[in-house]
C-alpha positions as CSV (number, residue, x, y, z in Angstrom):
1,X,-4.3,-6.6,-13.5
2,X,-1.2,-7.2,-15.5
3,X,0.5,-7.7,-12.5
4,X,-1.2,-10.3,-10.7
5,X,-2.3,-13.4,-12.5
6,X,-0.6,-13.0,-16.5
7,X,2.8,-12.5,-14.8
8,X,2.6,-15.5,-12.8
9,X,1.5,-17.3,-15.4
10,X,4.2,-16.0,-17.8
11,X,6.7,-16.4,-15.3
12,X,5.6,-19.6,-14.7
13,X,6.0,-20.9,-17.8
14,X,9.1,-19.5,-18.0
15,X,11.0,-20.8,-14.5
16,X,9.7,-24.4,-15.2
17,X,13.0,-25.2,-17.1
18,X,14.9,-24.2,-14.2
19,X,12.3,-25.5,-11.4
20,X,14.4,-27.5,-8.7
21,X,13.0,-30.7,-8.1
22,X,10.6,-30.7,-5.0
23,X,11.9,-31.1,-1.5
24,X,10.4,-31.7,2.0
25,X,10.4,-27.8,1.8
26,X,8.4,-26.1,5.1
27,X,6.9,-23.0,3.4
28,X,3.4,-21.9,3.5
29,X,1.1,-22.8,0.5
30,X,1.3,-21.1,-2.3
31,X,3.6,-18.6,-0.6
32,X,5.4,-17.7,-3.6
33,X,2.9,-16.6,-5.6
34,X,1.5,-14.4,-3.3
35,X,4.9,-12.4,-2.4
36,X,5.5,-12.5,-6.1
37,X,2.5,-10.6,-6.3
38,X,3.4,-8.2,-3.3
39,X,6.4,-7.6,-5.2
40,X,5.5,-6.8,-8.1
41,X,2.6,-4.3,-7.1
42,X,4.9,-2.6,-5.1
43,X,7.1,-2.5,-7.8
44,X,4.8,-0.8,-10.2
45,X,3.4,1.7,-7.2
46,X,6.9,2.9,-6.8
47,X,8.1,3.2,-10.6
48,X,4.6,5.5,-10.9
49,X,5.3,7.6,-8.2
50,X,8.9,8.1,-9.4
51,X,10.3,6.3,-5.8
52,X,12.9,3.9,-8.1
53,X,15.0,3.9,-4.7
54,X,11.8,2.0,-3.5
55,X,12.2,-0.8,-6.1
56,X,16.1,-0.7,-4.5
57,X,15.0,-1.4,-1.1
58,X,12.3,-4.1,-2.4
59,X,15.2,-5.7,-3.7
60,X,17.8,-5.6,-0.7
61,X,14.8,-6.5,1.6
62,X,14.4,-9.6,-0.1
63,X,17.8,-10.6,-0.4
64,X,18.8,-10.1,3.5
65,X,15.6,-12.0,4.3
66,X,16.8,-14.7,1.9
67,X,20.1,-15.2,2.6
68,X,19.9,-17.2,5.6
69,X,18.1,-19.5,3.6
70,X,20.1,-19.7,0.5
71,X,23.8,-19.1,1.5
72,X,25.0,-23.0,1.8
73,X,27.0,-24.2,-0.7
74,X,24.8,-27.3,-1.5
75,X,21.7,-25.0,-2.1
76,X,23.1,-23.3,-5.4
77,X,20.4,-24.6,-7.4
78,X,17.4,-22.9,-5.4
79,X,19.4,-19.9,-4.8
80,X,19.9,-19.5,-8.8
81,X,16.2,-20.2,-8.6
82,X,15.1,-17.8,-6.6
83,X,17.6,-15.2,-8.1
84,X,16.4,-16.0,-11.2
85,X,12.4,-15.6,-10.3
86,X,13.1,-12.4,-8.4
87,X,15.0,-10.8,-11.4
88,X,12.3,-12.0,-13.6
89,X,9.5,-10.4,-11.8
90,X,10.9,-7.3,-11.0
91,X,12.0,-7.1,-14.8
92,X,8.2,-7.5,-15.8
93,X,7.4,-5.1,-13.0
94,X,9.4,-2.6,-14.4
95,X,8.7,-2.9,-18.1
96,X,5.2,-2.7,-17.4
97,X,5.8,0.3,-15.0
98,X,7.8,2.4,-17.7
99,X,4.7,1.6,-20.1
100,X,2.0,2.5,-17.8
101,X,4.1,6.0,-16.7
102,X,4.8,6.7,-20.7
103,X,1.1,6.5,-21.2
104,X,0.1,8.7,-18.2
């Protein structure tokens, strides 16, 4: 459950110093919380099943279908962003992955 709503909350809070201002963006409705949750649920499935190449290829899968979006030069600011938010969620994935595995 730590997963789901607390992290996006947390990381929430956290990313609003950063958050770009909003533009006549054309993604789906609360998109990014739902693939932040994806993300980090498969992030924690793999860490307790001892598949860290899995977190790997979570990562490098997102990046590739990312880059297209993200690689021009007047787009820094969302791609630091982005980077940021990834890197954040994974982290919290993670941290609570190593915690739940130490307690199993």
């Amino acid at each position: 459950m730590l997963m789901l709503r607390p992290s996006s909350i947390l990381l929430s809070i956290f990313l609003k110093q950063w958050q770009p201002a909003q533009s006549k963006s054309q993604s789906l409705p609360n998109a990014g919380k739902w693939i932040g949750y994806i993300e980090r649920v498969l992030a924690l499935t793999f860490i307790l099943i001892g598949s860290i190449e899995g977190v790997g290829f979570l990562l490098a899968a997102k990046s590739v279908f990312r880059f297209g979006d993200l690689n021009k030069a007047n787009e820094i600011r969302i791609s630091e962003y982005v980077l940021i938010g990834t890197l954040s969620s994974f982290t919290i994935a993670v941290l609570i992955g190593i915690v739940a595995k130490s307690l199993i």
